[in-house]
N, C-alpha and C positions, 0 to 999 in steps of 0.2 A: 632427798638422801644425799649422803657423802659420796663423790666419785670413788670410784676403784680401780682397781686396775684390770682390764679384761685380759692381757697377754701381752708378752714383749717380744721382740725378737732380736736376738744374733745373728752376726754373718759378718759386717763390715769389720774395715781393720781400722777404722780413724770415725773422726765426729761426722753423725751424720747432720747434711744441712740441710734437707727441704724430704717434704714425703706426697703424696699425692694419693687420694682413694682413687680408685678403677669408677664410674660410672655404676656399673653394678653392685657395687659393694662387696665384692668377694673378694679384691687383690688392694692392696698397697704398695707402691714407688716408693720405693728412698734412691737418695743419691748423696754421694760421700766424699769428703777429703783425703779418700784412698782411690779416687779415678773411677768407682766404679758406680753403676747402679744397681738394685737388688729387689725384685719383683716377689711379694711376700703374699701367700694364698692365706686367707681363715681358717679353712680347712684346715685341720690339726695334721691328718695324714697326705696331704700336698707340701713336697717341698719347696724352698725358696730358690729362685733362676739366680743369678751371679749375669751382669752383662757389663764388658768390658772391653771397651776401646777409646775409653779418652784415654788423654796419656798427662794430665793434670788433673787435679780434683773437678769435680762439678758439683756448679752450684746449683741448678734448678730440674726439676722432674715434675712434667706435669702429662696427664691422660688426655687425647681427644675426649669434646664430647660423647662422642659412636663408642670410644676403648679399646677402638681396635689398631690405635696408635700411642706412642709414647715417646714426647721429645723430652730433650735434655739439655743442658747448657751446660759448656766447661771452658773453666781457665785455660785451657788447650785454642781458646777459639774458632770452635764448632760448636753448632749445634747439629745433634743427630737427630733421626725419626725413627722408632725403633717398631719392629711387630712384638707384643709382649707374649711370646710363646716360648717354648723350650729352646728353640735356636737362636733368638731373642736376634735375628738380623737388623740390620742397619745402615741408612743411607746419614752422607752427613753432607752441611754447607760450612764453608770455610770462607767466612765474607770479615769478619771482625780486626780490626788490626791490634786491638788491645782488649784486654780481661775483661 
């Protein structure tokens, strides 16, 4: 059969560039040329987390195997390690000298 569309979602303010599923299949990762990332549930009545501390766009978002991790990559030259929960905390490395 023809593809469809099972659901979209809003949040970000700019193009997003990369998305990542959770391991589990419940959550979806984007990450945006608006600096941020956006941790998106299936669940219709689960809202979407906002996590923000680049201070450049990012370009990559991907899940641990386990899911109970979430890196990132930004033109800011960092990469973070995020816990995907409500307080969506975050260690980061600053090793890159260029984009």
């Amino acid at each position: 059969s023809d593809p469809c569309l099972e659901r979209s979602f809003r949040g970000h303010k700019n193009g997003v560039v990369a998305a990542s599923f959770a391991p589990s299949m419940k959550q979806l990762a984007t990450c945006s040329l608006d600096h941020t990332l956006m941790l998106w549930s299936f669940r219709p009545q689960l809202r979407a987390f906002r996590y923000v501390s680049h201070t450049q766009p990012v370009h990559s978002v991907e899940f641990a195997p386990s899911g109970a991790l979430l890196a990132s990559g930004s033109a800011d030259k960092t990469i973070r390690v995020w816990k995907p929960t409500v307080k969506g905390e975050s260690s980061f490395v600053k090793a890159h000298t260029a984009a």
